[in-house]
C-alpha positions as CSV (number, residue, x, y, z in Angstrom):
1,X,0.0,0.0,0.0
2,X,1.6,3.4,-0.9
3,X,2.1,6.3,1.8
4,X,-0.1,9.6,2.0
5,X,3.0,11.4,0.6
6,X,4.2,9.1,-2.3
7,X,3.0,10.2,-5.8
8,X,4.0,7.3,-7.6
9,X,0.5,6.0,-8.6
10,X,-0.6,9.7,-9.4
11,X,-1.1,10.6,-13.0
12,X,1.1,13.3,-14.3
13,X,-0.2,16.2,-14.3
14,X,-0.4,18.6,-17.6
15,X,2.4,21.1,-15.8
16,X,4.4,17.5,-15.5
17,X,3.9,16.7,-19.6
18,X,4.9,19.9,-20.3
19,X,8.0,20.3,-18.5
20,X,9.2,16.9,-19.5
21,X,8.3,17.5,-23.4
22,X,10.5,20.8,-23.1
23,X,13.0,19.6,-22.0
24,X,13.2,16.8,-23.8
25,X,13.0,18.8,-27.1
26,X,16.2,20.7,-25.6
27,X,18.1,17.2,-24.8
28,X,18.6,18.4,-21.0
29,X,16.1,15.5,-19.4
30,X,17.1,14.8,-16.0
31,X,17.0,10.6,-15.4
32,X,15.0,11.2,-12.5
33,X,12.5,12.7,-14.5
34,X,12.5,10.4,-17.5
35,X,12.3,7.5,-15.2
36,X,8.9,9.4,-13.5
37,X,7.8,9.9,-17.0
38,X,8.0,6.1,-18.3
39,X,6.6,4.7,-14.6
40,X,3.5,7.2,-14.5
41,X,3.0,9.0,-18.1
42,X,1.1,7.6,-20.6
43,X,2.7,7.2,-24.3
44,X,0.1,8.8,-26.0
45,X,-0.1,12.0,-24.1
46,X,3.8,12.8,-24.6
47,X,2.8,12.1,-28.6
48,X,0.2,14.7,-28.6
49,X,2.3,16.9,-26.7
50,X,5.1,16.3,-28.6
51,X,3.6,17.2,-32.0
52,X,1.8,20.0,-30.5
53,X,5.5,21.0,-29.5
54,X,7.0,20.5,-32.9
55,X,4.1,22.3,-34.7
56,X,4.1,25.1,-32.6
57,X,7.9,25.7,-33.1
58,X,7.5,25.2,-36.5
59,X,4.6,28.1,-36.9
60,X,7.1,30.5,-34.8
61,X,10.4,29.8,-36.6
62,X,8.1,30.3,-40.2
63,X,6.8,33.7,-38.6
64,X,10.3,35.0,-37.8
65,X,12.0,34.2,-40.8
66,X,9.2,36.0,-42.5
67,X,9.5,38.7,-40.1
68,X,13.4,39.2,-40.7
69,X,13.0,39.2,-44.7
70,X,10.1,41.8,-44.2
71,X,12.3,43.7,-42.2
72,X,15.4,43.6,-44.2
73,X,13.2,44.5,-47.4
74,X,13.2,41.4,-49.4
């Protein structure tokens, strides 16, 4: 049976996903966290997530490119 305190039956929360998608995407994942992530996340959420993440960065990066070449007049 697990102690009032311990968390590791608990769901990640959205916060949680987040984080560990970030950091992920910037290769500085602790082990600790990974670990967390493979015992109490569910694969499908980090997939959303993660191509949420990469679409997202895509859209900005597009914008400021276009935003540069506006700027620099071509």
């Amino acid at each position: 049976m697990s102690e009032p305190g311990n968390d590791d039956d608990k769901p990640l929360t959205l916060w949680e996903m987040l984080h560990s998608v970030l950091a992920a995407a910037f290769g500085v994942q602790s082990g600790k966290n990974r670990s967390r992530d493979f015992s109490r996340g569910k694969p499908s959420h980090f997939i959303i997530l993660g191509v949420l993440f990469t679409g997202l960065f895509v859209v900005v990066l597009f914008a400021v490119v276009k935003l540069v070449l506006h700027l620099a007049g071509v």
